[in-house]
N, C-alpha and C positions, 0 to 999 in steps of 0.2 A: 719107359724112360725117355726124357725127351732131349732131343739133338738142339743142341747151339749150333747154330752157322755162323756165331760171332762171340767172342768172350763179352762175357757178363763183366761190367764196371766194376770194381771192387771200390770203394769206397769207405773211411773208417766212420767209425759214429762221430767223431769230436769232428771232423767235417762234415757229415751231414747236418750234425747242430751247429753251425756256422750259416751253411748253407739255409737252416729251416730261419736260424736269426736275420740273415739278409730279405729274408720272402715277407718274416713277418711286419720286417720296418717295411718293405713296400709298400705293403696290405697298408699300413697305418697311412701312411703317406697319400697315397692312392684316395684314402677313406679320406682324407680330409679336405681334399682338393675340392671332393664334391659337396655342391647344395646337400642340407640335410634331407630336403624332401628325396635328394635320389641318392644318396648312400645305400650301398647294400648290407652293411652290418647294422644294427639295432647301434644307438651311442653308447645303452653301455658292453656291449659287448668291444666295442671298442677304447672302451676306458681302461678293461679289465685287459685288453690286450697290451695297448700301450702304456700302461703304469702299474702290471703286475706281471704277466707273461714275462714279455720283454725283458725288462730289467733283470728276472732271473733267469732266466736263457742266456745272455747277456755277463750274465755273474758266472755262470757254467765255462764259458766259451772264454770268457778273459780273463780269469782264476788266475789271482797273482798270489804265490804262497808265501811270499816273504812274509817277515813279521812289521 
């Protein structure tokens, strides 16, 4: 059994997907900034990030339920 010498973070999921949604606008951001020749994602893996991931991570995370 292994000993903490510190509490472990508790963290919920609905913030962790928050948090992975802020990472992944970075990622995109970041990705764009650069020359194509030096981007480290392939474009479309970056397309698929930024106009499909995204927005439903994004639909997750700010889920408004009214009608």
């Amino acid at each position: 059994m292994m000993t903490y010498h510190y509490k472990p973070l508790q963290i919920s999921d609905f913030k962790r997907l928050e948090n992975i949604l802020k990472e992944l606008e970075a990622i995109v951001k970041r990705e764009n900034k650069r020359h194509e020749m030096d981007q480290h994602l392939m474009i479309g893996a970056l397309d698929v990030l930024e106009y499909e991931v995204i927005p439903l991570v994004d639909e997750i995370v700010n889920y408004d339920p009214t009608p």
